[in-house]
N, C-alpha and C positions, 0 to 999 in steps of 0.2 A: 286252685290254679291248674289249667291245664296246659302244656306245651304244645303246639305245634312249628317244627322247626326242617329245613328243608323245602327240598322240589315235593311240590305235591304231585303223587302219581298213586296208580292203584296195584303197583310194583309191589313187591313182598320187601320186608326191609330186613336183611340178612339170612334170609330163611322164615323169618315170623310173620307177624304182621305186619301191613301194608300200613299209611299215614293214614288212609280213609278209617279202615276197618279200627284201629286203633282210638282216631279221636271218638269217632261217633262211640265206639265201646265206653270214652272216657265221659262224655257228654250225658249217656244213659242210664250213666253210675252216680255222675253229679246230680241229675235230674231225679234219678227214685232213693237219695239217700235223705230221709228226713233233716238230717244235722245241717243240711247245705242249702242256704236261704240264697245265694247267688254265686256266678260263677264269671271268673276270669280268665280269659281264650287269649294267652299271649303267643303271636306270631311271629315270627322270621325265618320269613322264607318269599322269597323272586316270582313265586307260580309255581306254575308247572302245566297239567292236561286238565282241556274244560272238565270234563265228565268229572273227573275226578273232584276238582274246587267245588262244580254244582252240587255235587251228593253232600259233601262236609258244609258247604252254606248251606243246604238245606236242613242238616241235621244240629247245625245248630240256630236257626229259624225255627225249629221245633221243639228245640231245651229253652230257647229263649221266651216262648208262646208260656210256660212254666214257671221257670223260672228267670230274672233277669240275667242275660250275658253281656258283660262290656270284654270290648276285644282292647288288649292292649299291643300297641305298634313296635317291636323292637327293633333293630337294625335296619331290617324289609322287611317290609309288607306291600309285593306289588303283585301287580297282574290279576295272579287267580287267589293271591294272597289279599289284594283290596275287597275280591269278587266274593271271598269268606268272609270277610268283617262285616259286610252287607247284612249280613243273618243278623247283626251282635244289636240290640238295643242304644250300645254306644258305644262309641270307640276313641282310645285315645291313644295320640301319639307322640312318639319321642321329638321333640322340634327338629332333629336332624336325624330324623326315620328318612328310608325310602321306600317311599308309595306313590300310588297313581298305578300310571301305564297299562290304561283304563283302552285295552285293545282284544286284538287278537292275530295271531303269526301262524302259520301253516308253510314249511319249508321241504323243499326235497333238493339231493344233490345230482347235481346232473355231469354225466361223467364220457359222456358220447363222443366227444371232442378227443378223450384218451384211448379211447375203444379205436377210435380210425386209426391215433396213430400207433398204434400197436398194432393195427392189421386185423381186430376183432370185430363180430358181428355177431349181436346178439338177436337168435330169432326168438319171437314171442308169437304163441297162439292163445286167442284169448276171444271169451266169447261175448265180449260188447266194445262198441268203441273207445269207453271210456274206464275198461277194466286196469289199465296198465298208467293213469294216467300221471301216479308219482313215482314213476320207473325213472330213473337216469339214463336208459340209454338213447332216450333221442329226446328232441324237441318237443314243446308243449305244444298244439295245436293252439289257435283262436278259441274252437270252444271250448278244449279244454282248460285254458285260463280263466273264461268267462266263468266253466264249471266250479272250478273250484274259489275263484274271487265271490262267489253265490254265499257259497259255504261259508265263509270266513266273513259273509255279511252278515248272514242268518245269524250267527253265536254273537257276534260284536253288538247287533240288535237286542240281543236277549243281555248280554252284559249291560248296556247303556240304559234296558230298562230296569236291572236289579238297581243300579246304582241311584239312578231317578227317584223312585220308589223309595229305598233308603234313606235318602238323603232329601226329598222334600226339593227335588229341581228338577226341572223338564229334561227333557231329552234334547230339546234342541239347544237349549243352554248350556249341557253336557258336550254337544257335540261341533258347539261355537269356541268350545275355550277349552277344560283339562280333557275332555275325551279321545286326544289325539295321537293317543302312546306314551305320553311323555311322564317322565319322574318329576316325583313332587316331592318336596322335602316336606317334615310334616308339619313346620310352619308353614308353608304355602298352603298346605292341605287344608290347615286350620281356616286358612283363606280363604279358599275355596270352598266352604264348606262341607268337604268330604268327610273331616272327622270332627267330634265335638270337642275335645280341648287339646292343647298340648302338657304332658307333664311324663311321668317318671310310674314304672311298677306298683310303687305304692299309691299313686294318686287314680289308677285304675281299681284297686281295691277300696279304696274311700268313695269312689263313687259307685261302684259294687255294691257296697252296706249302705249308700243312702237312693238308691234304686230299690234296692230291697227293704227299707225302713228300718234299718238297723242302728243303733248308736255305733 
């Protein structure tokens, strides 16, 4: 069993290792130990940064090419936390897991409004029009909305096709019905065929040993 638990990020976790560098180290341990005929990815954790979810889906898309991985759903498993299960061969979950929220958010605080009335101005030199453009201290331009609405298309594109993929549904099916941010419970998920059963820790290890042909 391996845990991942938390905001996924490529952050250092107290000084040590990061979540990334950790799972995949735990992933590469499972995968070259002879003794380990399959493996179990139990998550909870909300997301966190694409980069980050894509590298850990990937690496375990590549223990699972291996060996089988079923991801089990604890408490959450959303966002970049559904966008890692994607790797797993199968995934189960708690019936009152929270998963889904099959998106992507890109936020900045804008704080220009405080700056006036405080009597401050912030000068910025910057050498493109669009260097400064999750700065708070002024307004978003048109293009640069368009800019960054771009971006936050591109990645939701690439998520709605891991999921597709995954999961054996188009994209535009995805993008008719759960792919719209929203929490799913993991009865719902069930429903929606995002995950293949609902049950409980142990019932991800039983079908762990019978992925791998195990008694």
């Amino acid at each position: 069993q391996i845990d991942l638990t938390g905001v996924i990020s490529n952050d250092s976790i107290g000084g040590g290792e990061s979540l990334v560098t950790r799972t995949k180290r735990a992933l590469t341990q499972a995968v070259d130990d002879p003794a380990i005929k399959a493996i179990v990815l139990r998550i909870d954790s909300p997301g966190g940064e694409v980069t980050a979810s894509d590298t850990i889906y990937h690496a375990v898309q590549q223990a699972n090419a291996r060996k089988p991985v079923v991801v089990f759903m604890d408490s959450i498993a959303a966002s970049g936390g559904y966008y890692i299960a994607c790797g797993a061969r199968k995934i189960v979950a708690n019936p009152v897991t929270w998963t889904g929220s099959i998106g992507v958010v890109v936020q900045t605080l804008g704080y220009h409004g405080l700056f006036d009335k405080a009597g401050l101005k912030m000068r910025v030199f910057r050498s493109g029009a669009l260097k400064d453009t999750l700065y708070g201290h002024r307004e978003l331009t048109p293009e640069e909305e368009s800019y960054l609405q771009s971006i936050v298309n591109q990645t939701y594109e690439r998520f709605v096709s891991i999921v597709a993929s995954a999961r054996s549904i188009s994209p535009e099916q995805l993008k008719a019905s759960v792919a719209d941010g929203r929490i799913l419970t993991g009865a719902e998920a069930l429903t929606q065929k995002l995950v293949d059963r609902n049950g409980y820790l142990e019932d991800a290890f039983q079908l762990a040993r019978e992925e791998a042909g195990l008694k």
